[in-house]
C-alpha positions in Angstrom: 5.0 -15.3 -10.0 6.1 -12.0 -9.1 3.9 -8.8 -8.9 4.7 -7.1 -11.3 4.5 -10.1 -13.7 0.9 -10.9 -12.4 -0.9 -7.3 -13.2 1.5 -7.3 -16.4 -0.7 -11.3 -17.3 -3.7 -10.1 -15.9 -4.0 -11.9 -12.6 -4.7 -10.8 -9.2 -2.2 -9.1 -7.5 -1.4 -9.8 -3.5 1.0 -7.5 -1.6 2.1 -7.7 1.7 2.6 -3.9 3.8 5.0 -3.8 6.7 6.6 -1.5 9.0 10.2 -1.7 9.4 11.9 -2.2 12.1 13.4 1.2 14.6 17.3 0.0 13.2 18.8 -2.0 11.3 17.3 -5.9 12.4 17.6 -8.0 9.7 15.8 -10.9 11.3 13.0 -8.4 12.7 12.3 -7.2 8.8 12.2 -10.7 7.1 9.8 -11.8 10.0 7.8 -9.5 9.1 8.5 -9.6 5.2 7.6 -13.2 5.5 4.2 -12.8 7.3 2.6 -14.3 4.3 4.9 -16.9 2.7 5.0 -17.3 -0.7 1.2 -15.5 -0.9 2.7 -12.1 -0.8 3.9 -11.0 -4.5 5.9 -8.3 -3.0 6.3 -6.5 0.5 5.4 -3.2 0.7 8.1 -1.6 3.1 6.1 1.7 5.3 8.3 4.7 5.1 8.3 6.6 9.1 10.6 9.1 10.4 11.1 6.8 13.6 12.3 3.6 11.2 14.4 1.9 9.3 14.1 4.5 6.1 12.1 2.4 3.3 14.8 2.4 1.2 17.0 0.9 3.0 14.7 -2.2 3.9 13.7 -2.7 0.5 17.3 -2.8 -0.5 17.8 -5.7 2.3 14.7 -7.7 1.1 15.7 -7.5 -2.6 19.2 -8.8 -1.6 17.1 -11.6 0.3 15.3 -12.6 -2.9 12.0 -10.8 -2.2 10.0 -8.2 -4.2 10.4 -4.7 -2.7 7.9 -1.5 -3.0 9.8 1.2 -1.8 7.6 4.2 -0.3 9.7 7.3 -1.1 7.8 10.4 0.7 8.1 14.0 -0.5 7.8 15.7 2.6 10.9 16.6 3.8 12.8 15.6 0.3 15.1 17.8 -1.2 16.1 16.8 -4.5 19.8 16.5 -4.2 18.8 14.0 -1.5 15.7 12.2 -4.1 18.4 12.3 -6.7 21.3 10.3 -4.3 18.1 8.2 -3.5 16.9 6.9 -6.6 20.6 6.3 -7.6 20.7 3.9 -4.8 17.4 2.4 -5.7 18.6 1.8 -8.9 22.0 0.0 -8.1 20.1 -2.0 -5.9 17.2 -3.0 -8.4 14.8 -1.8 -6.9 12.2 -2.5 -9.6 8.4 -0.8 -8.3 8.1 2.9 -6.3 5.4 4.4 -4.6 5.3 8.3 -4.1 3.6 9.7 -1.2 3.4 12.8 0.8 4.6 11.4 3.8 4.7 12.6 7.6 8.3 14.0 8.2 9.0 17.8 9.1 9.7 20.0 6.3 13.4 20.7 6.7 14.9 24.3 6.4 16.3 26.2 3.3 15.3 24.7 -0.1 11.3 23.6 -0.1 10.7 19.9 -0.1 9.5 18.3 -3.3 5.7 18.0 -4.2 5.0 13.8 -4.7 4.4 15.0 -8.9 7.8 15.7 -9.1 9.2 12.5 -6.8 7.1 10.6 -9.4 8.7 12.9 -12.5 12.0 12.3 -11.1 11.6 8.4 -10.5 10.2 8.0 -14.0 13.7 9.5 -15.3 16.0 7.7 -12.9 14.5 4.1 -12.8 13.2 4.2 -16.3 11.9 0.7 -15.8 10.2 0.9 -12.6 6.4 0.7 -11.7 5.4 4.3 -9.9 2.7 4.2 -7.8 0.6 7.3 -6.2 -2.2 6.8 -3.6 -5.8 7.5 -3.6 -7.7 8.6 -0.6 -11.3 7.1 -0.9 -12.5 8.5 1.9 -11.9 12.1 1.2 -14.7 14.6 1.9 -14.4 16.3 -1.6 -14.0 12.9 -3.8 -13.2 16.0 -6.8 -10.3 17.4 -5.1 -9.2 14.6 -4.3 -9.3 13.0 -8.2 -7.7 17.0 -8.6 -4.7 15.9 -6.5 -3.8 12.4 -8.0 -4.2 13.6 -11.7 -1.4 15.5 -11.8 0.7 12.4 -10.2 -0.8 10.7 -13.1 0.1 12.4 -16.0 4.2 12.4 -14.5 4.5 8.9 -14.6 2.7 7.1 -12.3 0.7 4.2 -13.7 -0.8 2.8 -10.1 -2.8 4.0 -7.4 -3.2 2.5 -4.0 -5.7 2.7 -1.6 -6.7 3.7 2.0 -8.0 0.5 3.7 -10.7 -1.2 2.0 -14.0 -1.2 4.3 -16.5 -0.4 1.6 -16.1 -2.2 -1.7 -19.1 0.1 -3.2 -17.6 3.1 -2.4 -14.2 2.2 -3.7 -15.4 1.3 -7.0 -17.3 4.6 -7.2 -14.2 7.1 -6.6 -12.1 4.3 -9.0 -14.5 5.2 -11.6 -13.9 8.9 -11.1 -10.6 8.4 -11.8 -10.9 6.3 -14.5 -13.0 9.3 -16.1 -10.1 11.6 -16.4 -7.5 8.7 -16.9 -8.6 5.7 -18.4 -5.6 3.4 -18.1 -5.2 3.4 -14.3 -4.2 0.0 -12.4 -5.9 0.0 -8.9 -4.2 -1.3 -5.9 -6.7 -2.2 -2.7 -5.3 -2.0 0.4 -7.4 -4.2 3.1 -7.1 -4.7 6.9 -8.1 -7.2 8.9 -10.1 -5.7 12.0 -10.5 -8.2 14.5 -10.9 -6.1 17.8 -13.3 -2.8 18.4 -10.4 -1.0 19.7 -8.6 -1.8 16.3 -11.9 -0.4 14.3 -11.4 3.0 16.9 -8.1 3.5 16.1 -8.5 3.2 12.5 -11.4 5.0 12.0 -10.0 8.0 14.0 -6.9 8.3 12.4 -8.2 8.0 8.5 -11.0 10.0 9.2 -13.7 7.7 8.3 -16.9 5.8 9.7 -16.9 2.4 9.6 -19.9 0.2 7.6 -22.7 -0.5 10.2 -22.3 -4.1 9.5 -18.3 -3.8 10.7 -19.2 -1.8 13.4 -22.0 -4.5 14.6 -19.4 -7.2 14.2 -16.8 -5.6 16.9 -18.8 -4.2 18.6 -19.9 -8.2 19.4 -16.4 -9.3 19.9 -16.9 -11.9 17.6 -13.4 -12.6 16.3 -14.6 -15.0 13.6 -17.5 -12.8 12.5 -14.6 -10.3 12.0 -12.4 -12.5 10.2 -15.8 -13.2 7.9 -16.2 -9.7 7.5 -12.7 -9.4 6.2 -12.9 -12.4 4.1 -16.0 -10.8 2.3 -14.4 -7.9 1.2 -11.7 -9.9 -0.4 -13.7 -11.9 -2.0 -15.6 -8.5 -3.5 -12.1 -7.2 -4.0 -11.0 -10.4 -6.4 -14.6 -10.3 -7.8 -14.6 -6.6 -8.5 -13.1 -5.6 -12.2 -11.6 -1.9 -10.8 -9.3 -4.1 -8.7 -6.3 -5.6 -10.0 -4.5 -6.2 -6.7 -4.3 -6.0 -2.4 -2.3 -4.7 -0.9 -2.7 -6.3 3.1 -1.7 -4.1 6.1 -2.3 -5.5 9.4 -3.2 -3.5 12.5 -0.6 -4.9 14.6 3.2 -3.9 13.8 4.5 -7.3 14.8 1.7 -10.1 14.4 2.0 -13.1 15.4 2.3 -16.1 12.6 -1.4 -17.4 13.5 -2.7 -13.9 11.8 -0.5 -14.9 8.9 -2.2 -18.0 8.7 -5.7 -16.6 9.0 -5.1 -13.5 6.2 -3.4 -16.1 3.7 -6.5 -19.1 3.9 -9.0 -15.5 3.6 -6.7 -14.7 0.7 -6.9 -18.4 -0.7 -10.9 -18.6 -0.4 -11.7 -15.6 -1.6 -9.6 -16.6 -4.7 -6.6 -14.1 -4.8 -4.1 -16.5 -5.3 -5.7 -18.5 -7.6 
C-alpha cells in the first residue's frame, strides 16, 4: 500500500530519505531509492545545491513506479521559478510535497520566497497533493518554534516532519504543543540509525543537540548491536506512540551498503511498522 493510502486508512506510515546523486545516475538514485525494498512507502528525495535538484529525482522515481516526496526549498526560490516548478511537478504526478527553508544562497534581485508561501503556492498548483512542513524538536525556544510552523500550517500544509528521532519523550511533548494550536496535524518521525560514535558527533554537532545518555553510553562502547537495539527501541516507541503516524528513515551514510538495508527493514519489521 502506498503512503499516502496508509496515513489516509490509518496505518503506520514508513518512508525512506535519500540523497540524490551529484548528476543525473539513474542507477546510483534507484540504488539508493531501493535501500529498503518494498518497506519504504515512498522515498523521500533530499534537496542540495551540490545534487541532483529534488525535483528532478522524484520525477525519475515516479516514472520508475515508486512514491516520490519532493523537497522544494524556499531559499533561493523565486516565484517565476516555484511557479515553472510546480508545473513540472504536476505533469509529472508528483502526488506529496514538502516545503522547507533549505541551504542555497539567496540569489540577487527579487527576494526568495518564505516556505508559507512555497506551501500557499503548492496548495493552488497541485490541488491534490500532500504538503508537508518540518518541525525542529530540538529548538531552544520550543514557542518560537510552534510560532514558525503555524503559519506553514494554516497555508496548506497538513504534515510535519521531524529532526531525527533520539528522544521519543521529548518528541511527543513539542507534538502536543503543536497540536494545541492546530489540532488536525499528521506527524512524520524521522529516525537514524547511529551505529558509530563518530556518527552520534557529527549529528549531534550539526543539529545542535545532545544526545540521550543511554545513546551516548552505547557508542561510546562500540557496540554495534547495542546500537542497532537502541535504534530498534525508538521504533518500536515510535509505532507504539499515538502522535506518530509515520517514519521517515535517513541513514548516516549517503551510499549504504545493502546489509544496513537489511538491518533498518527487520528493526522496522519487529518493532511493527510494517505490520
Amino acid at each position: 500500500m502506498r503512503f499516502l493510502d496508509r496515513l489516509a486508512a490509518g496505518e503506520f506510515a514508513v518512508a525512506l530519505e535519500i540523497t540524490p546523486p551529484q548528476r543525473h545516475l539513474p542507477r546510483v538514485l534507484l540504488r539508493r531509492a531501493r535501500l529498503l525494498g518494498d518497506a519504504a512507502h515512498a522515498v523521500n528525495v533530499i534537496q542540495r545545491p551540490d545534487r541532483q535538484s529534488s525535483l528532478d529525482a522524484s520525477l525519475e522515481l515516479r516514472a520508475a513506479g515508486l512514491d516520490p516526496v519532493w523537497h522544494l526549498a524556499a531559499r533561493g526560490l523565486f516565484r517565476e521559478q516555484a511557479v515553472g516548478a510546480v508545473e513540472r511537478a504536476r505533469a509529472g504526478g508528483i502526488e506529496q510535497v514538502l516545503c522547507i527553508a533549505g541551504d542555497h544562497p539567496a540569489g540577487e534581485g527579487e527576494p526568495s520566497m518564505t516556505v508559507r508561501e512555497v506551501v500557499a503556492l503548492v496548495r493552488a498548483g497541485l490541488p491534490g497533493a500532500t504538503v508537508g512542513a518540518t518541525l525542529n524538536q530540538y529548538a531552544r525556544d520550543p514557542a518560537a518554534a510552534r510560532r514558525n510552523l503555524l503559519p506553514k500550517l494554516r497555508a496548506g500544509a497538513s504534515y510535519v516532519q521531524t529532526q531525527p528521532t533520539f528522544d521519543v519523550g521529548a518528541l511527543e511533548v513539542a507534538l502536543a504543543g503543536v497540536r494545541r494550536e492546530v489540532a488536525e496535524v499528521t506527524a512524520i518521525a524521522m529516525a537514524m540509525p547511529l551505529i558509530s560514535a563518530e556518527a552520534g558527533e557529527r549529528i549531534a554537532a550539526r543539529l545542535g543537540l545532545e544526545l540521550p545518555p543511554r545513546l551516548r553510553d552505547v557508542l561510546a562502547s562500540g557496540d554495534e548491536e547495542a546500537a542497532w537495539a537502541f535504534f530498534g527501541d525508538v521504533l518500536k516507541r515510535l509505532v507504539d506512540s499515538p502522535a506518530v503516524q509515520g517514519v521517515a528513515i535517513m541513514t548516516f551514510e549517503m551510499d549504504p551498503p545493502p546489509a544496513a538495508g537489511e538491518r533498518i527493514v527487520a528493526a522496522l519489521e519487529a518493532a511493527g511498522a510494517l505490520a
